[in-house]
C-alpha positions in Angstrom: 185.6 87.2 199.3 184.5 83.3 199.9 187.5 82.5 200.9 188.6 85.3 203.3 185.2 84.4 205.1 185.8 80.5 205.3 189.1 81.3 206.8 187.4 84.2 209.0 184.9 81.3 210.4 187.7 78.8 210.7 189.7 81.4 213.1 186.7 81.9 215.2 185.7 78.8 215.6 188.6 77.7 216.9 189.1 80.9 219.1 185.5 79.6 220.5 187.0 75.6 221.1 190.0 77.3 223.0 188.1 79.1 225.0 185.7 76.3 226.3 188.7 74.6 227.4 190.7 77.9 228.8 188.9 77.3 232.7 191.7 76.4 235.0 191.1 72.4 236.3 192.4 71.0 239.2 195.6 70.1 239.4 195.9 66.4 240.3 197.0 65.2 243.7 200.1 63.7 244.9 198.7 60.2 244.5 196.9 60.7 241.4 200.3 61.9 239.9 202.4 58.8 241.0 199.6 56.7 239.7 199.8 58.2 236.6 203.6 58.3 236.4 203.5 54.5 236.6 201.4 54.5 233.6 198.6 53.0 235.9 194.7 53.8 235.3 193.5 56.3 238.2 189.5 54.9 237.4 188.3 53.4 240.4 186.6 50.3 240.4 183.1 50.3 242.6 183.3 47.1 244.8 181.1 45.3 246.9 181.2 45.5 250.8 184.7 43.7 252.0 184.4 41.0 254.8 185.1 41.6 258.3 187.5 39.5 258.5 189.2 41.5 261.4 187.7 39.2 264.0 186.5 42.2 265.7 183.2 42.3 267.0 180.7 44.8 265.6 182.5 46.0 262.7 180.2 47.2 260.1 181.8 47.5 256.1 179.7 49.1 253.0 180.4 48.9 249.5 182.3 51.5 247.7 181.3 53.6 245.1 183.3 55.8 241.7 181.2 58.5 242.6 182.9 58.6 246.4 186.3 59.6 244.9 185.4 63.0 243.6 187.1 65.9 244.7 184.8 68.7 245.4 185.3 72.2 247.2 182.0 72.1 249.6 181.1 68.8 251.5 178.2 68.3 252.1 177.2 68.5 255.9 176.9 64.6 257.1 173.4 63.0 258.0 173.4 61.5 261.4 175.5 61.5 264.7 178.5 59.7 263.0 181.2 60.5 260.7 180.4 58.7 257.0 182.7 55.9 256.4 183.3 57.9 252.7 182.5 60.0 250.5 183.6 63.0 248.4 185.9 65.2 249.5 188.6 67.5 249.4 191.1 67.7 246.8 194.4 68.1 250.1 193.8 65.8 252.4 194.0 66.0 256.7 197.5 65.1 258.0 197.2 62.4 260.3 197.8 63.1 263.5 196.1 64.2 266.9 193.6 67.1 267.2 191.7 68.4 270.2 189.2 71.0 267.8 187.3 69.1 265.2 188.8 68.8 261.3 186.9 69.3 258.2 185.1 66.2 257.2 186.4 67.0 253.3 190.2 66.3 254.5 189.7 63.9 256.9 187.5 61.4 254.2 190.6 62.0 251.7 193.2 61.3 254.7 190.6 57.9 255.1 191.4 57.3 251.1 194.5 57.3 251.7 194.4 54.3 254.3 194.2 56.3 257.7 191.9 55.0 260.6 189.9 58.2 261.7 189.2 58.2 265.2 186.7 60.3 266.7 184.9 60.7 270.2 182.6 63.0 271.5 182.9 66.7 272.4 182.3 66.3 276.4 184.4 63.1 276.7 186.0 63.5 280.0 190.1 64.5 279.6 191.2 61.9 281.1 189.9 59.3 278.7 190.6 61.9 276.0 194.0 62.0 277.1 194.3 58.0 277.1 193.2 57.3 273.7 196.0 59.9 272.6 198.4 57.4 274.0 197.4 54.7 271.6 196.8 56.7 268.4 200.2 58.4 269.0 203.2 56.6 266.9 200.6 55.9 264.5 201.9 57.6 261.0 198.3 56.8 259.7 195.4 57.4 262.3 193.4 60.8 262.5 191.9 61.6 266.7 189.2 63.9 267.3 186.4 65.3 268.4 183.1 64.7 266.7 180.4 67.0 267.6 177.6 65.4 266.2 178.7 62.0 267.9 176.8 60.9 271.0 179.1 57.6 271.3 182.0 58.0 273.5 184.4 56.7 270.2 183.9 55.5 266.9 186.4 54.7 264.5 186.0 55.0 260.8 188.7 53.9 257.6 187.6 53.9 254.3 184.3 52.0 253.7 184.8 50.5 257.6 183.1 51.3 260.8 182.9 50.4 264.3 181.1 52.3 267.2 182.3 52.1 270.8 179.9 53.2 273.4 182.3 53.3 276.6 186.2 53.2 276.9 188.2 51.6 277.7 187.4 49.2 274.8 190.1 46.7 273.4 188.7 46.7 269.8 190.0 50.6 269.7 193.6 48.9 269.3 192.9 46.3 267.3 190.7 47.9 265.0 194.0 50.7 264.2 196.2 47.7 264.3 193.9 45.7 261.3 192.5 49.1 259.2 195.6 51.2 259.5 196.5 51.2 255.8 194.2 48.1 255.8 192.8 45.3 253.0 189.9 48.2 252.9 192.8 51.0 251.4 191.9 52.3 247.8 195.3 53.8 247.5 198.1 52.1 249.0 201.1 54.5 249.2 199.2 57.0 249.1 200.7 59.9 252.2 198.7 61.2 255.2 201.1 64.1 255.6 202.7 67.4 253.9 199.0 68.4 253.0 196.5 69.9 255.7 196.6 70.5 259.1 199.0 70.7 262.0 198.7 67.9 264.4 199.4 68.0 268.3 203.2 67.3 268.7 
């Protein structure tokens, strides 16, 4: 009788163990897969601010952070007129590309992970200059466009851990901020795509 209930107890514990771990997870992304192919550690590392060393004028960087990196299924609403230069997000990512509605801020922060320069300009921007800043993010296999409604600025682009604001356009640092930050020195996951996930862009 002993024995038959050891082994009874043994059998439920581990029913009990296999059922703790029986909740579907999240299946890693596309990066997070090649990363791990290659034997490589997916941890990343928090960091310190990098330098603007851009040469553009009013650049603004910010220190990254582990807890950034999460992939969550709500995103929290951002504080503030402008879009956060990270934060957790989405598990698919944006694909890069031009949009006249606004995107959800989870897949455009993982498109920014990624290395993509998110532009974004405000809601009652005239067409015209809408329809000028399209000309320069078009080509562009890593840059995000549009609309922001919480943004009073006429543009602000954002990459990972990377700002600048632009009050009026036409502005020369648009260019050369997409030119330095498109899958810039700020990138925490070079390689990583900005396509075949979310969204359909403007053709």
């Amino acid at each position: 009788m002993k024995k038959q209930f050891i082994a009874l107890l043994a059998f439920t514990l581990i029913l009990t163990a296999c059922g703790e771990n029986s909740t579907p997870t999240e299946a890693p992304h596309v990066d997070e897969v090649a990363t791990m192919t290659q034997g490589a550690s997916t941890e990343i590392v928090e960091a310190t601010a990098i330098p603007n060393n851009s040469g553009i004028e009013g650049v603004q960087t910010y220190p990254d952070r582990a807890e950034y990196h999460k992939h969550v299924t709500v995103v929290k609403e951002a504080e503030g007129n402008l879009p956060p230069v990270f934060g957790e997000h989405f598990a698919a990512w944006q694909n890069c590309g031009i949009y006249d509605q606004p995107i959800e801020l989870g897949g455009a922060l993982h498109s920014m992970e990624h290395g993509a320069v998110w532009l974004t300009y405000r809601s009652d921007l005239p067409i015209a200059q809408a329809t000028e800043l399209q000309k320069i993010v078009r080509g562009h296999g890593y840059v995000l466009m549009s609309p922001y409604a919480p943004q009073k600025n006429d543009v602000v682009l954002t990459a990972w851990g990377v700002q600048l604001i632009v009050d009026s356009v036409p502005d020369d640092r648009i260019q050369k901020f997409i030119a330095y930050y498109e899958q810039g020195p700020q990138n925490p996951e070079p390689g990583a795509p900005c396509s075949g996930a979310t969204g359909s862009p403007l053709p």
